[in-house]
C-alpha positions in Angstrom: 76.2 -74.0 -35.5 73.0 -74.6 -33.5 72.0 -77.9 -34.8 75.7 -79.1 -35.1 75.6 -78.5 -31.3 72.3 -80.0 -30.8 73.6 -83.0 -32.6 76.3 -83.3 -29.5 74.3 -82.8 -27.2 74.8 -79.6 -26.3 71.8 -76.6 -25.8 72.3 -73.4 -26.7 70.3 -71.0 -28.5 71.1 -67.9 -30.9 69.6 -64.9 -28.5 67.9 -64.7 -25.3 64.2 -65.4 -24.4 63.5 -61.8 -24.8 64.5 -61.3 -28.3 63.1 -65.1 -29.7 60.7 -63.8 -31.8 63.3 -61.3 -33.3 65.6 -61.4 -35.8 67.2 -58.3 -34.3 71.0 -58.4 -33.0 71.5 -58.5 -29.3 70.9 -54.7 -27.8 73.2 -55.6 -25.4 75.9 -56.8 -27.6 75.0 -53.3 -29.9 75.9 -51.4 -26.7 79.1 -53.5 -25.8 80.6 -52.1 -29.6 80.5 -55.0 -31.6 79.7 -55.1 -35.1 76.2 -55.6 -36.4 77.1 -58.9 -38.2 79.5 -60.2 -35.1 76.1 -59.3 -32.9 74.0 -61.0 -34.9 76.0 -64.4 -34.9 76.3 -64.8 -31.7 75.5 -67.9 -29.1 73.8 -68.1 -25.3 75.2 -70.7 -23.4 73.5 -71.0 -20.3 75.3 -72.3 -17.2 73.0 -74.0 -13.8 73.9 -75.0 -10.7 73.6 -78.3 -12.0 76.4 -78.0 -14.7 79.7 -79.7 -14.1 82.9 -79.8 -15.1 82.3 -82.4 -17.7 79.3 -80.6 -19.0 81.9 -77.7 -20.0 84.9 -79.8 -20.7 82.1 -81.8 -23.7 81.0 -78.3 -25.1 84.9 -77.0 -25.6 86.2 -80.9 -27.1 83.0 -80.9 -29.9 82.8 -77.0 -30.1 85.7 -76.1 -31.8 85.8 -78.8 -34.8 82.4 -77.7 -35.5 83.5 -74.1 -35.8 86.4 -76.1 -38.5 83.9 -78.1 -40.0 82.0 -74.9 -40.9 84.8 -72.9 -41.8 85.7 -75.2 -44.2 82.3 -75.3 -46.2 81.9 -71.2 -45.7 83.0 -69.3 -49.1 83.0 -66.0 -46.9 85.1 -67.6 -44.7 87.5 -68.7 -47.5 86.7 -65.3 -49.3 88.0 -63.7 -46.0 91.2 -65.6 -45.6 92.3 -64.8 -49.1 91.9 -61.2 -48.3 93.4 -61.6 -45.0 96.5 -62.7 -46.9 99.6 -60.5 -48.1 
């Protein structure tokens, strides 16, 4: 997700400063309730004075056919539909 993102020109990273030389989940997001493996996957977008509209408007137009584009190679994803399924 990170390099996809990169590749559009949008920064982001996988945890904060404080935890960049861990592979540890968020303690934060640990506290908050969510799972372990949700924790661990998640994104820090950071937002500056400096960011506009359009800044925000670019990340939700490339972010969500990334998030397709991934789905479509995952075999956990496709594992997890299949379950999902009645």
């Amino acid at each position: 997700m990170l390099l996809h993102l990169d590749m559009k020109g949008v920064a982001c990273s996988s945890g904060s400063a404080c935890t960049s030389k861990s592979l540890k989940a968020s303690h934060v997001l640990l506290a908050m309730g969510l799972d372990h493996a949700l924790a661990q996957g998640s994104l820090v977008f950071s937002l500056l004075e400096t960011t506009t509209r359009e800044d925000i408007d670019h990340v939700l137009e490339v972010f969500l056919p990334i998030i397709d584009k991934l789905r479509r190679m995952s075999p956990l994803y496709t594992k997890y539909l299949e379950e999902k399924e009645p």
